[in-house]
C-alpha positions as CSV (number, residue, x, y, z in Angstrom):
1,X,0.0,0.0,0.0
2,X,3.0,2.7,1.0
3,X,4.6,1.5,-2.1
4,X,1.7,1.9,-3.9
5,X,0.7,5.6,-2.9
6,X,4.6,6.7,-3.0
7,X,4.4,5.4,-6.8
8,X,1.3,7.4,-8.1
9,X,2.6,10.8,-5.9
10,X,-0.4,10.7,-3.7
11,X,1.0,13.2,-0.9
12,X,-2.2,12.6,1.4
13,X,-2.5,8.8,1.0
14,X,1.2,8.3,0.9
15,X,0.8,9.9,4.6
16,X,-1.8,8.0,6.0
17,X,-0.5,4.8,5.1
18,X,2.7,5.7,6.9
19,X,1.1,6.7,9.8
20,X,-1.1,3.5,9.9
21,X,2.1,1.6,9.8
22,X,3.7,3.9,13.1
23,X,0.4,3.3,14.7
24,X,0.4,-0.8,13.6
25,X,4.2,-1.1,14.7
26,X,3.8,0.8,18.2
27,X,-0.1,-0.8,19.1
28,X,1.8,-4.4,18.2
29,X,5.5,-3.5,20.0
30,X,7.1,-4.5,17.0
31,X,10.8,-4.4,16.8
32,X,11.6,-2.1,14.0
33,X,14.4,-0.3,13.3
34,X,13.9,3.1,14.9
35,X,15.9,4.8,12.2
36,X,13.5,3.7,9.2
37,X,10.5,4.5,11.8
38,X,12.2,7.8,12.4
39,X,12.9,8.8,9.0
40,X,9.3,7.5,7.3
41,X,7.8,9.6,10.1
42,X,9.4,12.8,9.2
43,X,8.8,12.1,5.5
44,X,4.9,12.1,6.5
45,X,5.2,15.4,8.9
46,X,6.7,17.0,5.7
47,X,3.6,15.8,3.7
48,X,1.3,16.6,6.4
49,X,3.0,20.2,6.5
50,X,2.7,20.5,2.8
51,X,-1.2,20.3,3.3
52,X,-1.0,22.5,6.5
53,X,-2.6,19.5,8.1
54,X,-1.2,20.6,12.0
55,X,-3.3,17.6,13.9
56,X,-2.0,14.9,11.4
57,X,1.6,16.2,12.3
58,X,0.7,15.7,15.6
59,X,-0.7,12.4,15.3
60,X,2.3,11.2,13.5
61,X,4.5,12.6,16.4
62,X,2.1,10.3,19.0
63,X,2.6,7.2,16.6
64,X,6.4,8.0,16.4
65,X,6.6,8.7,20.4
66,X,5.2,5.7,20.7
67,X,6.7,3.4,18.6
68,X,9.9,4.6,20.9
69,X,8.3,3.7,24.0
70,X,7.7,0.0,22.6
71,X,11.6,0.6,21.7
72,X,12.3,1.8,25.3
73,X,13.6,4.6,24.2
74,X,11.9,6.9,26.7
75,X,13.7,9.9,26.4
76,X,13.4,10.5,23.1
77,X,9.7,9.1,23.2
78,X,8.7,12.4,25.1
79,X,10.9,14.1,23.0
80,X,8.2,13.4,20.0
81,X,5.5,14.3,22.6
82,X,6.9,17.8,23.3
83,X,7.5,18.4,19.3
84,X,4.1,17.6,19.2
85,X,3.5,20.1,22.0
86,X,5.9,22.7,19.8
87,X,3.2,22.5,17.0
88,X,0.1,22.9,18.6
89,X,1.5,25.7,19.9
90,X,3.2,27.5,16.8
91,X,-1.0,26.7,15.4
92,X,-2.4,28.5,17.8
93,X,-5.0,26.0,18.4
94,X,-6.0,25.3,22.4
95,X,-7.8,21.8,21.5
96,X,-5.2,20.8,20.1
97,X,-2.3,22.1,22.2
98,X,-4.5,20.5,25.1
99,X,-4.9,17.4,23.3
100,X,-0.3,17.0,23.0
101,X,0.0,17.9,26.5
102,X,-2.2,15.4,27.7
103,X,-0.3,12.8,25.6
104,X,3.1,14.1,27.1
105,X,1.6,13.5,30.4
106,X,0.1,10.1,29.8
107,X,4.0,9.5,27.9
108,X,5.4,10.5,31.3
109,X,3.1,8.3,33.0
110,X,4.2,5.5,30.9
111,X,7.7,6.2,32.1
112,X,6.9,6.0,35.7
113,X,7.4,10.3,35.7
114,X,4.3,11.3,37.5
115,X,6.0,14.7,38.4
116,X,6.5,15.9,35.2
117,X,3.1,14.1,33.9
118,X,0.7,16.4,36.5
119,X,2.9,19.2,35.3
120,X,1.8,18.6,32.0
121,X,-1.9,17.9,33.3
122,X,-1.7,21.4,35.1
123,X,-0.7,23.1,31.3
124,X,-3.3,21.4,29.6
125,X,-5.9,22.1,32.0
126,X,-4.5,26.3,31.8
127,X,-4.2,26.0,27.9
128,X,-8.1,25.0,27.9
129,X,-8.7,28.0,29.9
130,X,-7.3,30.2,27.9
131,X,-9.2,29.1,25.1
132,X,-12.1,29.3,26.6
133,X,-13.3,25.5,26.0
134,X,-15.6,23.9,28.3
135,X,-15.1,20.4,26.7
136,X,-11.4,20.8,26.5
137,X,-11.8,22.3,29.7
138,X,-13.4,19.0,31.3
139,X,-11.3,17.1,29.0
140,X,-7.5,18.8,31.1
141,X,-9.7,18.4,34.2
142,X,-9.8,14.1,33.6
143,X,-6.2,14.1,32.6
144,X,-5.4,15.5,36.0
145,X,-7.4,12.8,37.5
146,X,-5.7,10.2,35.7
147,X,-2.7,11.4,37.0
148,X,-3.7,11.9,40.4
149,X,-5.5,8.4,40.2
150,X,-1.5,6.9,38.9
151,X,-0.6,8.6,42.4
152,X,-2.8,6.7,44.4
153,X,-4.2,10.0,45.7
154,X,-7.8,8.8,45.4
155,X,-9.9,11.9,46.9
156,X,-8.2,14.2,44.2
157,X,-9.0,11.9,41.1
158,X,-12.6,11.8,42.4
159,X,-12.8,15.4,43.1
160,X,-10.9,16.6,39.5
161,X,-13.3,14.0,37.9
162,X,-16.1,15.3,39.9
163,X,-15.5,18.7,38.4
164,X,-15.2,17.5,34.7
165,X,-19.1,16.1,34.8
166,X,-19.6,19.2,36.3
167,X,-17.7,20.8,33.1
168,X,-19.5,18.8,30.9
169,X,-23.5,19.2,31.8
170,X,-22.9,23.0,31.4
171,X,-21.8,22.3,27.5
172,X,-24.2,23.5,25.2
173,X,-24.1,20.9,22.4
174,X,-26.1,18.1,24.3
175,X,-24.7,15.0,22.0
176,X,-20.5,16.9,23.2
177,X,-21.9,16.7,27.0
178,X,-23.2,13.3,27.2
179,X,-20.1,12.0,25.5
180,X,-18.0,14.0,28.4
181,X,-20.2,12.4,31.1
182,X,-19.3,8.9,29.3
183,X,-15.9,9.7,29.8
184,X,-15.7,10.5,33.3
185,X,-18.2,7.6,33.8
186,X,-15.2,5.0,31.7
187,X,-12.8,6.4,34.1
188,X,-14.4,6.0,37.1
189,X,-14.8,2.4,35.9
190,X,-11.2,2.1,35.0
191,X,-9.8,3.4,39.0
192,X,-12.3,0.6,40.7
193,X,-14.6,3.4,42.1
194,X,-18.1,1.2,40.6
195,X,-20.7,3.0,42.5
196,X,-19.5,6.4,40.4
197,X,-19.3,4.8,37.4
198,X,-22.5,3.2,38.2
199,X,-24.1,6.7,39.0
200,X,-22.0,8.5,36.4
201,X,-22.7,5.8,33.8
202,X,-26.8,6.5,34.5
203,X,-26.4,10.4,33.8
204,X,-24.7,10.2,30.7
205,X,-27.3,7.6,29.7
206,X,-30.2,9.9,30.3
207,X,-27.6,12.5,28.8
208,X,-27.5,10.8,25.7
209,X,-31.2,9.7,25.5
210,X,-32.1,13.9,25.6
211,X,-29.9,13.9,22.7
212,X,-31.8,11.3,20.9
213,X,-28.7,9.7,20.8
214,X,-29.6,5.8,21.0
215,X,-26.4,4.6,20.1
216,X,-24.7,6.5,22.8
217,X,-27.0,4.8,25.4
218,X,-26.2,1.6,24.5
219,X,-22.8,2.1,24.6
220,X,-22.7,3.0,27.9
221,X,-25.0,0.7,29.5
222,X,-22.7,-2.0,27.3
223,X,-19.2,-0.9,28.4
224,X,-19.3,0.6,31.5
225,X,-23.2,0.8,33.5
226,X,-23.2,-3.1,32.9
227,X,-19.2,-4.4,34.0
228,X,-19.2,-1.6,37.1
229,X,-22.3,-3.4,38.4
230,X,-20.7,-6.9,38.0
231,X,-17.5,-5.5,39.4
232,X,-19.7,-4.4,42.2
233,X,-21.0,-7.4,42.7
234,X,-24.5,-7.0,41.6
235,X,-25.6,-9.4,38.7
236,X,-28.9,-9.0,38.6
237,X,-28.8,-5.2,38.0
238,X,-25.8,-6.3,35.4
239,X,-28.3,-7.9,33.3
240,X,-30.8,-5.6,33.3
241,X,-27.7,-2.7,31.6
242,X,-27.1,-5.6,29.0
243,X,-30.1,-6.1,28.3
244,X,-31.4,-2.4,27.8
245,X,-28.6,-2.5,25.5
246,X,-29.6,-5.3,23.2
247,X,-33.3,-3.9,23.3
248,X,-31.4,-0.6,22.0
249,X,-28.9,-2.3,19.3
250,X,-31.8,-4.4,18.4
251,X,-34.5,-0.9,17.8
252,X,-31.7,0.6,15.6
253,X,-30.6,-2.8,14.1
254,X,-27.2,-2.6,14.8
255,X,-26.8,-6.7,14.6
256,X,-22.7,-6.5,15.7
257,X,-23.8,-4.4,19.2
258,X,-26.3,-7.0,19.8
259,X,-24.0,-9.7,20.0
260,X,-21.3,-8.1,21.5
261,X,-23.8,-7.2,24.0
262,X,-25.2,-10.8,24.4
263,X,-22.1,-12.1,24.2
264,X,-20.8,-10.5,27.2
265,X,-24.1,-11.1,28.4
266,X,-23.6,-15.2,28.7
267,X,-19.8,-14.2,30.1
268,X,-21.0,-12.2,32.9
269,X,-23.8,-14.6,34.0
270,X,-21.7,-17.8,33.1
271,X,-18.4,-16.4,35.0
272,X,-21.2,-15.7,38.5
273,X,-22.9,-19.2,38.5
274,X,-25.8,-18.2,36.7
275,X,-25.4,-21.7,34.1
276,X,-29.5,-21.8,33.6
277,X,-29.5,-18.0,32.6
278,X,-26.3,-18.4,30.5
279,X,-27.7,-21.0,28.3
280,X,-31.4,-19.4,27.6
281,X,-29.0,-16.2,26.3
282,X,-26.6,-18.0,24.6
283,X,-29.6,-19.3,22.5
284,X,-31.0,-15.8,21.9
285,X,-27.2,-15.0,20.7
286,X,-27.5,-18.6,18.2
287,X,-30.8,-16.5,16.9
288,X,-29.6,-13.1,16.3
289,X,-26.3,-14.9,14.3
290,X,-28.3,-16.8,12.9
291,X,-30.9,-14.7,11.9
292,X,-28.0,-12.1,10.6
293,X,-26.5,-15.3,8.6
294,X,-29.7,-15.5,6.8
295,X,-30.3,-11.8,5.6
296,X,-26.7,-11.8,4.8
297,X,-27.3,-14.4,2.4
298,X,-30.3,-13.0,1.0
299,X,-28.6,-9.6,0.4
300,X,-25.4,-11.7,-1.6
301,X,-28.2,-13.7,-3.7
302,X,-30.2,-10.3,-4.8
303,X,-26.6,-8.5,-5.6
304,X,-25.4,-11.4,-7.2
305,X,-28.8,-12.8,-8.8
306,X,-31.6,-10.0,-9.7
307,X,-34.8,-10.7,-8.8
308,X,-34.1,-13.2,-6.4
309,X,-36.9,-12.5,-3.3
């Protein structure tokens, strides 16, 4: 595919297919030679800069920072993270300058630096001020509690968290703040504090339903509502998230969030002792496939003979 772009001088494609391969070599740790990472990276920040694409430089400089890390090379993985940094300021842009600090602190982080990544937290979170963004704003405000949560300093990760849901019900754009509450919901999830991301996790689904967003409610009841009541110990109201989720998959037809749903469905209640229940929706999960199998092989015989009913 590089090969391919590079050959018909397709400046854009040419740097998204290198930047797929930074992102495919650093999500998969693959041992790669740093210098031909290093020097196809900078041959897609100069495309990127061609086009005056700042983000996509930025990006790049996440995939390359990051491909170091897998490398252990973690001084010149934040090195990439503050070019990155260097950009989004020289663009003027506060999401975006918000956006590479938080990834130099979550680089930091990943080196064990937790110093210099809340130092980082505290210039996002100022950078969103000064621009004047609630979401980016909230956004800083979570980064800090990520932080704070790496620290073990609980009561500070709840409270910084605390104030980004606050952050985010006072965004305008309903669909922009029920996607903020998810967040802080997901990370409430992710620091073992369930009976947040339980109460979080029913906010941004009400959130979400406001903004006739069904999608987003079953998401949330799916990925975080659902496993913070299991993690809490309570099953029964586990089941009921999941299966509010399949009910919503199943209103908008989205057949691959039913089963993921039902899937994890016969996990949860198979993994707590629940064998009876676990079968009966392992057999609904046979008739949804099964069910998909079929219209799927209608829809190949009508493309493939007209007529066909």
């Amino acid at each position: 595919w590089l090969r391919r772009v590079a050959q018909l001088g397709d400046g854009l494609g040419e740097a998204v297919a290198i930047e797929a391969l930074l992102n495919f070599y650093a999500s998969e740790r693959r041992a790669v030679k740093e210098e031909d990472a290093e020097e196809r990276g900078r041959r897609a920040l100069t495309l990127y800069g061609e086009l005056g694409d700042r983000r996509a430089q930025c990006d790049v400089l996440q995939a390359l920072a990051r491909v170091r890390l897998g490398s252990s090379d973690d001084v010149q993985a934040v090195a990439r993270a503050q070019e990155a940094v260097a950009i989004a300021k020289d663009a003027g842009d506060a999401d975006l300058l918000v956006t590479a600090l938080l990834r130099k602190s979550a680089m930091y982080m990943e080196v064990e630096d937790l110093g210099r990544a809340a130092n980082s937290a505290k210039k996002a979170l100022a950078a969103a001020r000064d621009g004047r963004s609630k979401r980016a704003e909230a956004i800083a405000m979570l980064g800090g509690a990520e932080v704070s949560a790496a620290s073990r300093q609980v009561s500070e990760a709840r409270a910084e968290a605390s104030g980004a849901l606050t952050l985010a019900k006072s965004i305008d754009d309903r669909s922009a703040s029920a996607s903020m509450a998810a967040r802080v919901a997901a990370f409430f999830l992710k620091v073992g504090l369930h009976d947040e991301a339980i109460s979080v996790g029913g906010e941004a689904v009400a959130m979400f339903g406001r903004a006739s967003d069904e999608r987003g409610q079953a998401e949330v009841l799916r990925t975080i509502v659902a496993p913070a009541h299991l993690e809490a110990g309570g099953l029964d109201k586990a089941v009921s998230a999941y299966e509010a989720a399949v009910d919503l998959y199943r209103a908008f037809g989205d057949v691959a969030g039913e089963v993921d749903t039902l899937t994890a469905l016969v996990d949860a209640q198979e993994s707590h002792g629940a064998a009876e229940d676990a079968i009966e929706a392992a057999k609904e999960l046979v008739e949804v496939v099964a069910r998909y199998g079929r219209r799927l092989a209608e829809a190949i015989a009508r493309h493939r003979l007209p007529g066909v009913d």
